[in-house]
N, C-alpha and C positions, 0 to 999 in steps of 0.2 A: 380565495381564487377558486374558481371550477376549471377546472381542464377534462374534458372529454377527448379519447383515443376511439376510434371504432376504427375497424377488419373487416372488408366483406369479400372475400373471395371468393370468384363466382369460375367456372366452366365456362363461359360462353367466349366464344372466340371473335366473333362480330365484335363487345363492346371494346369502349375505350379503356386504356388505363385512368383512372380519375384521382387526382390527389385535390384537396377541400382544405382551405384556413380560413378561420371565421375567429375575429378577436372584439371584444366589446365590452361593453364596463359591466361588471359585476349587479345583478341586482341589489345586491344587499351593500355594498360600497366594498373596499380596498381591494385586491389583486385582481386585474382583471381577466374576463372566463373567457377561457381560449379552446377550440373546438377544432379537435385536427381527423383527417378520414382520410383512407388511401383503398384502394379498390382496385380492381382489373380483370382481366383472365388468367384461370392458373399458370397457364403456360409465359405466360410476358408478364416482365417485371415492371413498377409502380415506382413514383418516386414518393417518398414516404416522409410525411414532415415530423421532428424531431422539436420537441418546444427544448430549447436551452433555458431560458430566463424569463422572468413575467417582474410586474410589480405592477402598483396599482395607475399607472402611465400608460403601459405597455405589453409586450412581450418580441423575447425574439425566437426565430423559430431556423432550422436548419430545415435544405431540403436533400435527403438522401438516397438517391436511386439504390434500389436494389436489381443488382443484376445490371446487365449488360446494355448502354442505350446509348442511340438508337439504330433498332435492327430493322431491315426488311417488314412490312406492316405495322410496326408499333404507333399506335396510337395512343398520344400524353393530351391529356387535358388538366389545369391546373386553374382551380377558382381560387382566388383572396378576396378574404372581404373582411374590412377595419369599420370598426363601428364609431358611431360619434365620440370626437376628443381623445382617440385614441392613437396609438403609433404604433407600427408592428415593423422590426428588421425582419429581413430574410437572406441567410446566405445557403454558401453550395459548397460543400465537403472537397470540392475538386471540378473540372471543367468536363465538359459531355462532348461523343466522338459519335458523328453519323457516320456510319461505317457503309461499305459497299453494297448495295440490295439485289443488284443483279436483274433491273429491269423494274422490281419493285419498287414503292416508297415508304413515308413514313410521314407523320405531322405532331406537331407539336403547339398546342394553340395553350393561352395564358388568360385570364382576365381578370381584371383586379377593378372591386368596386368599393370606393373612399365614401364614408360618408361625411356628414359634415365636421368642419377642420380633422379627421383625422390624417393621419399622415403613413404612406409605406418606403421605404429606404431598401433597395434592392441590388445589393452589386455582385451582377453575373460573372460566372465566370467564362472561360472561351467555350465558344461553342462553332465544336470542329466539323466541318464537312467533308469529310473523307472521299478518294474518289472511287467514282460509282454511288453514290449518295445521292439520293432524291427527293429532299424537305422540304414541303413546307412548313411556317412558324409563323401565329399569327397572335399579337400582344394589343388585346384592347381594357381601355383604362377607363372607368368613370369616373368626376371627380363630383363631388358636391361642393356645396361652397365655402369656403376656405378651405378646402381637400387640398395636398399637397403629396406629391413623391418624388423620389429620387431615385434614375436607374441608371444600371451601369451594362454594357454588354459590348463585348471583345466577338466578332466572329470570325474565325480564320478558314478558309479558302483552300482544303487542300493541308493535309501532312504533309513534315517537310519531306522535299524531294519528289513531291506527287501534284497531280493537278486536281484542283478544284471537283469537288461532288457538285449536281443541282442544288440550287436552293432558291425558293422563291420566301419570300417574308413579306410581312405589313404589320404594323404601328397605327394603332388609331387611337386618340384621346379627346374626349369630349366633358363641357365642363356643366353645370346647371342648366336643364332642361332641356340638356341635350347638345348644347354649344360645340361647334367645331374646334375643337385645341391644337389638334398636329393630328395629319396623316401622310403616310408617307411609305411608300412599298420598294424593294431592290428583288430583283432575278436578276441571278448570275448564276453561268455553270461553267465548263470545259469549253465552248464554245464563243462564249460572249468575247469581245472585242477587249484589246488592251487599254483599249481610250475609256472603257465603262469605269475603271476604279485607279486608272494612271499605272498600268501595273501590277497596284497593290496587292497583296494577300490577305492582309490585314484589315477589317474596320473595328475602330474605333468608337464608341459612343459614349457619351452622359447625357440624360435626359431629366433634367429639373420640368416639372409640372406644379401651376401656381404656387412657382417664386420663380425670380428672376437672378439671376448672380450677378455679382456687383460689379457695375462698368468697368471699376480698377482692376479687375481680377488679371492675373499673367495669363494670357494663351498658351496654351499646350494644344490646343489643334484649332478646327476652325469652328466658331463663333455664332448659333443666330440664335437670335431671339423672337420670341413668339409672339403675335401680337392680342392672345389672349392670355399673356402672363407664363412665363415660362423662358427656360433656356435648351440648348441642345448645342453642345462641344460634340465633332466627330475630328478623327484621324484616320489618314491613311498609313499602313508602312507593313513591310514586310517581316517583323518580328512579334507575339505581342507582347513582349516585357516592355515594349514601345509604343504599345496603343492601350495602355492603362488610364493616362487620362487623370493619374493621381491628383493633380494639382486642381483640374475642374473636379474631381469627384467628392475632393476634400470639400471645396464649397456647396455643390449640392446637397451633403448630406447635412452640413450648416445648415442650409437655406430651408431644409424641411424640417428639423428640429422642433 
């Protein structure tokens, strides 16, 4: 196995925070070499990936914020990238709180690129929009051919007892040569209408990317299927011990195996 860590802290306050995962097969053959980086400005904290486990299949990696996110101008960018035949988990120590900026904002952009059949398995945790909160969050996906993932992502609306931060988001996934997979954007803040989400506080997701879950499966929320290969279970509800989505997430994380 090669694992590679690098640090580049830098003074400048314009860039981004950057966190990088790069997993791929070994040249020499058995564990495969995982290549982790986290960056920023001194002063704003980075989310720093953590490899847990590898073998010569995979790796998984934890991603752990250091320091307080997200604040008033922080800036997350976060690259994945799974090499051919391979599988990379990623999980999250705990759920993220955009806190109030004060007129300010903040973004959080993600992009994850599969090569061929590799697979990434991602289950977020909440991700809270505090009010006074001003996010954007933008997740785009490429897949190659037979690339496969599985994601999971709870957003709540608001600490209890408080109303809704901004938040504007977009989902874009595309498959070989560029193919349209699923795109799909939500803005909601303090203002939008009760009719936008039926109420809710809560959303819900799972998102299978080439594989589908199986007709039989029980519903736990609602239901579509993609018609370049693919599934997407959301829920609405006001808790999220209730917009987990367990029973689709079980399967999707099957489905990319």
């Amino acid at each position: 196995m090669t694992l590679t860590i690098t640090t580049t802290p830098t003074s400048d306050a314009g860039r981004p925070s950057r966190t990088q995962v790069a997993v791929s097969r070994a040249a020499g053959g058995g564990r495969v070499s995982v290549w982790l980086d986290a960056d920023g400005p001194a002063d704003r904290p980075v989310v720093r990936p953590v490899l847990l486990s590898s073998d010569e299949h995979g790796a998984r990696v934890c991603l752990v914020p250091e320091g307080a996110l997200l604040l008033a101008g922080d800036r997350i960018e976060i690259t994945i990238s799974v090499g051919s035949g391979v599988r990379l988990e990623l999980v999250e120590p705990a759920g993220t709180v955009a806190y109030a900026m004060d007129g300010d904002r903040a973004t959080w952009d993600v992009a994850i690129d599969l090569d061929v059949d590799a697979a990434v398995v991602w289950a977020g945790e909440p991700f809270v929009v505090a009010a006074g909160a001003d996010v954007t969050r933008s997740t785009t996906v490429r897949l190659g051919v037979g690339a496969r993932a599985a994601l999971r992502e709870i957003v709540v609306l608001g600490r209890h007892g408080e109303a809704s931060g901004r938040l504007e988001q977009h989902l874009t996934a595309t498959g070989p040569g560029g193919r349209p997979v699923l795109s799909e954007a939500l803005e909601v803040g303090p203002g939008s209408s009760r009719l936008l989400l039926g109420g809710a506080r809560i959303v819900g997701s799972v998102i299978a990317l080439g594989a589908t879950l199986p007709e039989s499966a029980p519903a736990d929320g609602t239901r579509f299927d993609l018609d370049e290969g693919g599934t997407v279970v959301r829920a609405l509800g006001v808790e999220a011990h209730r917009a987990t989505l367990a029973t689709s997430w079980g399967l999707a994380r099957e489905a990319v195996a």
